[in-house]
C-alpha positions in Angstrom: -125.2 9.1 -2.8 -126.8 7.3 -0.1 -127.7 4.6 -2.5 -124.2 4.2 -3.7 -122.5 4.4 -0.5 -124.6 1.6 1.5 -123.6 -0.3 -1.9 -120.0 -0.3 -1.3 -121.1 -1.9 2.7 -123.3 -4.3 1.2 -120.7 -5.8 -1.4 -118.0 -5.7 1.6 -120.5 -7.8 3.3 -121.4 -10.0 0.7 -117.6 -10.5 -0.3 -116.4 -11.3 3.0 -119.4 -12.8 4.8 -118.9 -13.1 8.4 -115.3 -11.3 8.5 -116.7 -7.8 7.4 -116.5 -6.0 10.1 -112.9 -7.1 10.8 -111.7 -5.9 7.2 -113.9 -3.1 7.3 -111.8 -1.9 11.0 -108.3 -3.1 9.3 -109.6 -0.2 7.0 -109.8 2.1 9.5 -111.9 5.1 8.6 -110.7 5.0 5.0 -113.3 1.9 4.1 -115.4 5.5 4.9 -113.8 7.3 2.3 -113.5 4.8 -0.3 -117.0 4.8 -0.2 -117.4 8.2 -0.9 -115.0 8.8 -3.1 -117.0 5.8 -5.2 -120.2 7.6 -4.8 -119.0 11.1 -5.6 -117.1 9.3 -8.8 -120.3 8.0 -10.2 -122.6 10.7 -10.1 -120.1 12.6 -11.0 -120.1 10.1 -14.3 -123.9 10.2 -14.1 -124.3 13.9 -14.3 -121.8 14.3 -17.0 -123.9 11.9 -19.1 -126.9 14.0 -18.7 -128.4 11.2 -16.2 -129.6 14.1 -13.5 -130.8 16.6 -16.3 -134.3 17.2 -15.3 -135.8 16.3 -18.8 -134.3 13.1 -18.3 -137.4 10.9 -18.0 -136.3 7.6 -19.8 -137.8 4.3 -19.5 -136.0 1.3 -18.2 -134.2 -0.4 -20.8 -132.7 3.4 -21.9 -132.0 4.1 -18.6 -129.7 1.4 -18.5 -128.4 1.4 -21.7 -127.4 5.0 -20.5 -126.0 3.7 -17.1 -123.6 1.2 -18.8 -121.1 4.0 -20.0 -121.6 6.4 -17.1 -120.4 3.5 -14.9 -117.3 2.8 -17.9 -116.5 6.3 -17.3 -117.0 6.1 -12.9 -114.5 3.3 -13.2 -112.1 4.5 -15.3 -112.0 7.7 -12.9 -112.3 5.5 -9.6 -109.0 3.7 -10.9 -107.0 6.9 -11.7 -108.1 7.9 -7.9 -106.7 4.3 -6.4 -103.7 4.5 -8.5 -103.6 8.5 -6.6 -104.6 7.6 -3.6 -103.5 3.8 -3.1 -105.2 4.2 1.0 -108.6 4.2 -0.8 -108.0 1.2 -2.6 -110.1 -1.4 -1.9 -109.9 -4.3 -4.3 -111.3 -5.5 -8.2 -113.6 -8.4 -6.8 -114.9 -6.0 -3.9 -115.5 -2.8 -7.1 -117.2 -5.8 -9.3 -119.5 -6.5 -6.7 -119.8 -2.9 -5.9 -120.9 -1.8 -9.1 -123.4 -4.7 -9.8 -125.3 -4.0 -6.9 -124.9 0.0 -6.8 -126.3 -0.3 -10.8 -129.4 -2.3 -9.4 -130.1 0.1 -6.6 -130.2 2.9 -9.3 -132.1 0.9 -11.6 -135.0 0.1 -8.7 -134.8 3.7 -7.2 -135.2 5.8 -10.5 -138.1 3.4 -11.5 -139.6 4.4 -7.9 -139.2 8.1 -8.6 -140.2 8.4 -12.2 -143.8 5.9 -11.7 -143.9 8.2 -8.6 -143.9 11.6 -10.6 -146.2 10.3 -13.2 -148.6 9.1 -10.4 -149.7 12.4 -10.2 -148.9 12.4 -6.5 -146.4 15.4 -6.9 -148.3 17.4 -9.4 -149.5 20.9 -8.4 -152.7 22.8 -9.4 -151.8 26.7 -10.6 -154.0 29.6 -10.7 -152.7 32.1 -13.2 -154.1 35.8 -12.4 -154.5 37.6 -15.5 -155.3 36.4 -19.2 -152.5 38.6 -21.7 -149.7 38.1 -23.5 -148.0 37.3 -20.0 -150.3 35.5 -18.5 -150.1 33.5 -21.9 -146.4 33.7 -21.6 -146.7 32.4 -17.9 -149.0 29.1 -19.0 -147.0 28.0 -22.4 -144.1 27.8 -19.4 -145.8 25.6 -17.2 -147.2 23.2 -19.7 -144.0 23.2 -22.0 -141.3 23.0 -19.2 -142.6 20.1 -17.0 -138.6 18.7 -17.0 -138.7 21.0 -13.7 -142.3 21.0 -12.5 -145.8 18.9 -13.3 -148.4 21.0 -13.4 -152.5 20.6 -13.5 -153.6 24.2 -14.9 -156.5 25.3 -13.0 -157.7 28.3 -15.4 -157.2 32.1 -15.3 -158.6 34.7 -13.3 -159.3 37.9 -15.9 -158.4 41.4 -15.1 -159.7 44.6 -16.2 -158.6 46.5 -19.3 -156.3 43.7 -20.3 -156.5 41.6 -23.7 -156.6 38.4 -23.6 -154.7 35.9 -25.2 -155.3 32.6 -23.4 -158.1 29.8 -24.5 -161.5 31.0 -23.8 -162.4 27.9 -22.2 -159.7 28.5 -19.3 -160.7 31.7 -18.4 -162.8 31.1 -14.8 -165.1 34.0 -13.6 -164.2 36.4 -11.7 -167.8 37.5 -10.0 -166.1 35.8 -6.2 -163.5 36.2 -4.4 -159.7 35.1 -5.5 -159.9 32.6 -2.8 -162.9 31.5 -3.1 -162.1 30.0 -6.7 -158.6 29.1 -5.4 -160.6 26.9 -2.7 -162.6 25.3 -4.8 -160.5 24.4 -7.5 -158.0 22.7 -4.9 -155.4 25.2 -6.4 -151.9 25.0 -4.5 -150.3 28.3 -6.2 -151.5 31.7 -7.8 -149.0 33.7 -10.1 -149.2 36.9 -10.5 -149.0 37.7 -14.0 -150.7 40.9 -14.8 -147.9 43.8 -16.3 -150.2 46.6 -15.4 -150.7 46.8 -12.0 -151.7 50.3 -11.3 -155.3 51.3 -10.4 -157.8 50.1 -7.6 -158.6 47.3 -9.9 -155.5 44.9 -9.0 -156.9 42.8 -6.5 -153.9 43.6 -3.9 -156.4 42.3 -0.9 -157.4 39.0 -2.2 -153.8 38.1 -2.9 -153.0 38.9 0.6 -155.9 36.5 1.7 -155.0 34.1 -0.2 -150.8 34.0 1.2 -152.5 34.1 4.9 -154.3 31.1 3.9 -151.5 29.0 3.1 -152.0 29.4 -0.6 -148.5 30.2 -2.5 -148.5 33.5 -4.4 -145.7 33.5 -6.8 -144.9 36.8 -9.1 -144.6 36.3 -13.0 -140.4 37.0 -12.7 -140.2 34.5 -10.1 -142.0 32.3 -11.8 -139.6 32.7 -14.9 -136.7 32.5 -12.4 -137.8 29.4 -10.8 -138.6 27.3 -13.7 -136.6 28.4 -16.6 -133.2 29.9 -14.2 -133.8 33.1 -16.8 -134.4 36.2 -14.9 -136.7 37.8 -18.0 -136.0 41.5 -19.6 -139.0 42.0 -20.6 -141.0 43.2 -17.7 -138.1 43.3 -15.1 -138.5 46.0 -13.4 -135.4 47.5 -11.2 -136.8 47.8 -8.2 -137.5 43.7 -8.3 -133.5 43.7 -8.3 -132.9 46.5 -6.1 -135.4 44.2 -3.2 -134.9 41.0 -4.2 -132.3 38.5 -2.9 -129.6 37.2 -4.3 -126.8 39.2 -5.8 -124.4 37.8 -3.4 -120.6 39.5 -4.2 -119.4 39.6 -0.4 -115.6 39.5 0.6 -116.2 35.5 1.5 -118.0 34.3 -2.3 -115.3 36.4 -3.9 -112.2 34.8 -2.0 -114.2 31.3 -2.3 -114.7 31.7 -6.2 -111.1 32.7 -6.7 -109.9 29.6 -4.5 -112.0 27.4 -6.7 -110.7 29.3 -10.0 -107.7 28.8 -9.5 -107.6 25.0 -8.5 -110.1 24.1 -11.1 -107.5 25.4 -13.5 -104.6 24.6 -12.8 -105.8 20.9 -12.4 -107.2 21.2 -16.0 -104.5 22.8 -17.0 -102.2 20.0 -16.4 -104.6 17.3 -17.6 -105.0 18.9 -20.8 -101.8 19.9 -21.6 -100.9 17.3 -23.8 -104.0 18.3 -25.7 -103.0 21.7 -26.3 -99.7 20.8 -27.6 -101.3 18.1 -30.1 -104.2 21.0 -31.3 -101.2 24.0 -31.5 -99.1 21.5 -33.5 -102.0 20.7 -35.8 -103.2 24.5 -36.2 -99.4 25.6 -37.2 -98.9 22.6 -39.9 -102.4 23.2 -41.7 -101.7 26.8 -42.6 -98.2 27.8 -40.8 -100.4 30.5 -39.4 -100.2 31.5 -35.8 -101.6 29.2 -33.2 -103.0 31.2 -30.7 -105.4 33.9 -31.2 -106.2 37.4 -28.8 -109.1 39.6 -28.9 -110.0 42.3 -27.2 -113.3 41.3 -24.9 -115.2 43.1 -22.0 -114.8 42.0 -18.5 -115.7 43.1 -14.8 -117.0 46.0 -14.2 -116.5 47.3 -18.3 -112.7 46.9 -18.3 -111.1 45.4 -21.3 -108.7 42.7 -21.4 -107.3 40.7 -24.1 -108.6 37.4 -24.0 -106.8 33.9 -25.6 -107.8 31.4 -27.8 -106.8 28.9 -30.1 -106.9 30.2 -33.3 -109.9 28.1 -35.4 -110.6 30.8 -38.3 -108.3 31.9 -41.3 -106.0 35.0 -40.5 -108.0 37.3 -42.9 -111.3 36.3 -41.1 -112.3 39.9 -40.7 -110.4 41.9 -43.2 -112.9 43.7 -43.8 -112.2 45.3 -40.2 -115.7 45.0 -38.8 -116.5 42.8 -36.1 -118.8 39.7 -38.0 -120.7 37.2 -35.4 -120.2 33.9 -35.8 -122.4 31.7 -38.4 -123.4 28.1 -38.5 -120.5 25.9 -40.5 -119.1 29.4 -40.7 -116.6 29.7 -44.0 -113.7 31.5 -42.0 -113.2 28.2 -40.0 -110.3 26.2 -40.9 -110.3 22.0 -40.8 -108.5 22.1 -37.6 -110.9 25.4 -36.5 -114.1 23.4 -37.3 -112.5 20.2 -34.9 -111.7 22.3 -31.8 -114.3 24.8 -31.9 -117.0 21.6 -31.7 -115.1 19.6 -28.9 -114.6 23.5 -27.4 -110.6 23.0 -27.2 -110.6 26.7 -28.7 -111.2 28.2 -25.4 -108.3 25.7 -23.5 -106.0 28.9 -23.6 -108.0 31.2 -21.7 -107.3 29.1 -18.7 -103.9 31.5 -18.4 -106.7 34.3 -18.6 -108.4 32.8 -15.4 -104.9 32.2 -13.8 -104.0 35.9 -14.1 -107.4 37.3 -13.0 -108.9 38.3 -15.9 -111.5 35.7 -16.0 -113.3 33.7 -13.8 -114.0 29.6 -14.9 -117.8 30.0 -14.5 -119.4 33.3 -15.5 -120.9 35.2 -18.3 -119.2 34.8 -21.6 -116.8 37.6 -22.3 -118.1 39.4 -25.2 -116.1 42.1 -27.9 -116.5 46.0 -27.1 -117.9 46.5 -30.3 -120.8 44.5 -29.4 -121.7 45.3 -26.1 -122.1 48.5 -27.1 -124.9 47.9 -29.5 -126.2 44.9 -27.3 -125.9 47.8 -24.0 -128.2 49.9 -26.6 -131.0 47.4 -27.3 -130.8 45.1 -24.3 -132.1 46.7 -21.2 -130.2 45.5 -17.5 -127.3 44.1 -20.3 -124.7 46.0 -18.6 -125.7 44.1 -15.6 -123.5 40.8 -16.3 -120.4 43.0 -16.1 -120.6 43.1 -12.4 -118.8 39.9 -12.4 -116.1 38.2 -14.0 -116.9 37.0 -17.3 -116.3 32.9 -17.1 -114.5 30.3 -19.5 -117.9 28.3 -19.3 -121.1 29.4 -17.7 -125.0 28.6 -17.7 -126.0 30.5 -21.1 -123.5 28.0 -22.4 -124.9 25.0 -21.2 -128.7 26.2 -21.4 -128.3 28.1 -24.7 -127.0 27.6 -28.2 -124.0 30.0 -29.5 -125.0 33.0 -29.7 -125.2 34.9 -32.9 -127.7 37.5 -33.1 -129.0 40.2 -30.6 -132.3 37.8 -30.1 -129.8 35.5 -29.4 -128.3 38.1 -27.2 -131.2 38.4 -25.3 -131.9 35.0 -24.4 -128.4 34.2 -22.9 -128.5 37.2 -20.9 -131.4 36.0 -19.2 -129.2 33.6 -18.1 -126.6 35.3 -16.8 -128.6 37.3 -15.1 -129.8 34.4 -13.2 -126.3 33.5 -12.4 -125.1 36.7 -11.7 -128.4 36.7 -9.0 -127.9 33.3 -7.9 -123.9 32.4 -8.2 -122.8 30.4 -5.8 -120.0 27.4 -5.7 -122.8 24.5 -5.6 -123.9 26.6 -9.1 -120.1 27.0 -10.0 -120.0 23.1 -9.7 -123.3 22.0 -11.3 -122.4 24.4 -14.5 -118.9 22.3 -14.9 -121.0 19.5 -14.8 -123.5 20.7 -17.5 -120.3 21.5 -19.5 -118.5 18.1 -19.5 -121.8 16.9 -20.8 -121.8 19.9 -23.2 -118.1 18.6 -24.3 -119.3 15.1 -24.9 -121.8 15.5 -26.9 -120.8 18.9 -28.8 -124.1 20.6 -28.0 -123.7 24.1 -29.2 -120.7 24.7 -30.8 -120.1 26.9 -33.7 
């Protein structure tokens, strides 16, 4: 942001060369604006491109050859916002300018960070504690996930009665103390991932020597949390959720979420109306079937609700009168079905669901009674992402592929879970982000 605001400054200053501050105070504050409403425009663009996704660690030359149509898209959007908002309009030779040298200060400052992060400079040694299947679990993370975090693996400290599963080269005697070996391996950060803790044999004492010593002690769920925003079933135990933070549903999130619901939608709404009358034209001349679609889904707090869709599957899809999840290039999908299910138009209607209260934008995916309860059954804490509204978009969508399976099940729970621990507006707003991107490039549709 800073970058692209002292951008707009500089190419005033260039443009007009000794009279800048003159037209910059003829402005008044809104020179101020303008430049913020450029900034927020392209990252905005950026983001939507997939340009702030942590894996993103491109080289130069793709780095710019992804820039060139995030900046397409920034101006596009920065000249529907002059044409808006004609006192933030601040001239096509200053926005050349403007964009030539914002695009060069991104080009320099992502070389800077990414040579930086490879430099090893912001890499941090970990100490596991324990050598199982979590432990195991715990490591395949840290080495397969370094989008998020770099990592130097120090080794694993064994406990007793566990079996291990990690390489036998890694594991590190145990005969001194857990600082000690923390100490001298120059670790920055132990994780606690043993699943058994009970007994005198958990080394409670030297994990409270090594927090007082300004060494990080992170727990295995945490961990999880942190780098993968999953909040695991698997060895979740309650009282982790009971104590922990997060979980936020206070009057003040609850009247700020609906505020943002409701604006977010109506605004699409109206920018995507066109759209939906083009896709419910379409879906009534292929067939002359109807064009929307409602099913019965689960929302907050286990009510049911009837949720609406664009119909993308033959009317006899389930004549058979048993619920069937969806399949890959599923046969039920008609031409028009197959379009708007992978550019996600399908789901355009439920925006009237969100309108009326029903829904929330962002939040778990609303799922059919049928299957929550069989997934309420097998899943353990899968009740758990009723305690909010259930969302048009949310991050199992934009983390996840489309469900179809209880494994399936399991993984995007994990997800909501971390939303529904962690929801927040900056969230709400990263997760539309994540979904325009989704949109773009039809990642996960079905």
């Amino acid at each position: 942001m800073a970058i692209l605001i002292a951008s707009v400054y500089l190419g005033a200053g260039i443009r007009f060369h000794g009279a800048t501050m003159r037209y910059i105070g003829t402005q008044s504050n809104s020179f101020f604006l303008s430049a913020c409403a450029f900034a927020m425009v392209i990252v905005f663009s950026m983001s939507a491109l997939g340009m702030y996704q942590a894996n993103f660690r491109e080289g130069l030359r793709n780095t710019l050859l992804r820039l060139m149509p995030s900046f397409a898209l920034g101006i596009g959007l920065i000249t529907l916002i002059f044409y808006l908002i004609p006192e933030l309009y601040f001239g096509r030779g200053l926005l050349g300018l403007v964009i030539v040298i914002s695009a060069f200060g991104i080009l320099i400052a992502r070389v800077l960070v990414f040579k930086s992060s490879e430099s090893g400079l912001l890499v941090s040694r970990i100490l596991f504690l324990g050598s199982g299947p979590l432990a195991k679990e715990c490591h395949d993370l840290a080495i397969n996930n370094i989008a998020y975090h770099k990592y130097d693996i120090v080794g694993f400290v064994p406990t007793p009665n566990e079996e291990c599963q990690v390489p036998a080269w890694a594991i590190l005697s145990a005969d001194e103390s857990l600082l000690s070996i923390a100490n001298r391996h120059n670790a920055s950060e132990v994780v606690v991932s043993v699943r058994d803790r009970r007994g005198g044999s958990f080394p409670i004492d030297d994990l409270l020597e090594c927090k007082l010593n300004g060494i990080k002690v992170t727990d295995a769920p945490a961990f999880f949390e942190r780098e993968a925003c999953q909040i695991r079933v698997d060895f979740l135990q309650p009282s982790w959720l009971i104590f922990g933070s997060g979980f936020d549903q206070s009057f003040l999130r609850a009247f700020g979420k609906r505020s943002f619901d409701l604006l977010v939608s109506m605004l699409l709404f109206i920018v995507a109306l066109p759209v939906m009358l083009i896709t419910g034209l379409f879906i009534f001349l292929e067939d002359r079937g109807p064009i929307f679609y409602r099913q019965e889904r689960v929302g907050k707090d286990g009510h049911t609700y009837m949720v609406m869709k664009f119909r993308s599957m033959r009317n006899d899809a389930e004549s058979g009168g048993k619920p069937q999840w969806a399949k890959t290039n599923d046969p039920r999908t008609t031409k028009v079905g197959s379009f708007i299910r992978m550019a996600r138009i399908d789901e355009l209607p439920q925006i009237l669901n969100v309108l009326k209260g029903e829904m929330s934008f962002v939040g778990p995916r609303p799922e059919r009674p049928f299957f929550v309860q069989q997934l309420c059954k097998e899943i353990p804490f899968y009740n758990m992402r009723h305690s909010i509204k259930p969302g048009i978009t949310g991050m199992a969508q934009v983390r996840y592929q489309y469900g179809a399976s209880v494994e399936d099940a399991v993984q995007k729970l994990q997800y909501d879970l971390y939303y529904v621990k962690n929801n927040s507006l900056f969230l709400d707003i990263l997760i539309l982000i994540d979904t325009l991107q989704v949109v773009l490039l039809g990642k996960g549709a079905r």
